[in-house]
C-alpha positions, 0 to 999 in steps of 0.5 A, a space after each residue: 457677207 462675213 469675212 472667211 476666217 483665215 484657216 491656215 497659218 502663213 508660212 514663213 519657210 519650208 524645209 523637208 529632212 533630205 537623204 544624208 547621201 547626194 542631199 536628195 529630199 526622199 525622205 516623209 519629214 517636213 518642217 514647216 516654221 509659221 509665225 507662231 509655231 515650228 510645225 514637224 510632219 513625219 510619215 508617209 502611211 502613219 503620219 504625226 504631226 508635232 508643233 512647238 510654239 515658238 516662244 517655248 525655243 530656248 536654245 539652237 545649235 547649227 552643226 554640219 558634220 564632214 558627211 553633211 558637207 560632202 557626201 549631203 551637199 551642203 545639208 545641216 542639222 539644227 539642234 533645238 532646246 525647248 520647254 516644250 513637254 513632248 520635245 524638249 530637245 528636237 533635231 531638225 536633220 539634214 536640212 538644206 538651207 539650214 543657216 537660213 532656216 535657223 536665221 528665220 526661226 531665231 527671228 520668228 523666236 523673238 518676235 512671238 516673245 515680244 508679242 505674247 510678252 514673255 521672258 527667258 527668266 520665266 521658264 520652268 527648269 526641268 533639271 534637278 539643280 537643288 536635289 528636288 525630286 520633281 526639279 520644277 523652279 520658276 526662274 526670276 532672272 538671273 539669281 533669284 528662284 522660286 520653289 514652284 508646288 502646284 499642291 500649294 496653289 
């Protein structure tokens, strides 16, 4: 007999955004970090389901504001930065445990890099830095850049 293909990811931690006020979780958003993704559910009667490959995480910020810290009970917010097309700049609201989510996910970063060996110096830069109109360079470490064209490939 065949061996059943595993059809769900392991989860590593899940968070679900909580009510700003007393920190309860009534809220239809969860997110759910996995060995390779970062998986954000929203919804209740109209769901989406949204995913970010870990390695494509460029940058995380923690912030708990006064509010947070008083009136939520201790929830903070983890601000994402990815190369990601549909989310490049993603805030995972109100979470509880959010050091310690922030500590899982910055870990599970490194390691899905190192496994599909990949290096910050090959993200696409989206930004306009030399004037050019689509503002797609192929960074090669720290100095050198490429022009990237598709039209040339």
């Amino acid at each position: 007999m065949a061996k059943r293909k595993k059809l769900r990811e392991e989860i590593i931690m899940k968070e679900r955004k909580r009510l700003k006020l007393f920190g309860l979780p009534f809220t239809f958003t969860t997110y759910t970090l996995t060995p390779k993704k970062l998986i954000i559910n929203r919804g209740f009667f109209n769901t989406t389901e949204d995913e970010i490959l870990l390695y494509r995480i460029v940058d995380m910020t923690v912030k708990s504001s006064f509010s947070q810290k008083v009136f939520g009970f201790g929830v903070g917010t983890l601000k994402l930065i990815s190369s990601d097309k549909t989310d490049p700049k993603l805030d995972l609201e109100n979470i509880k445990h959010y050091k310690l989510f922030r500590q899982s996910l910055s870990d599970q970063v490194e390691s899905e890099r190192l496994r599909v060996k990949f290096r910050a110096g090959e993200m696409i830069d989206r930004d306009a830095h030399y004037g050019d109109e689509m503002g797609d360079h192929i960074h090669h470490g720290d100095d050198e850049q490429l022009d990237f064209n598709p039209a040339n490939l």
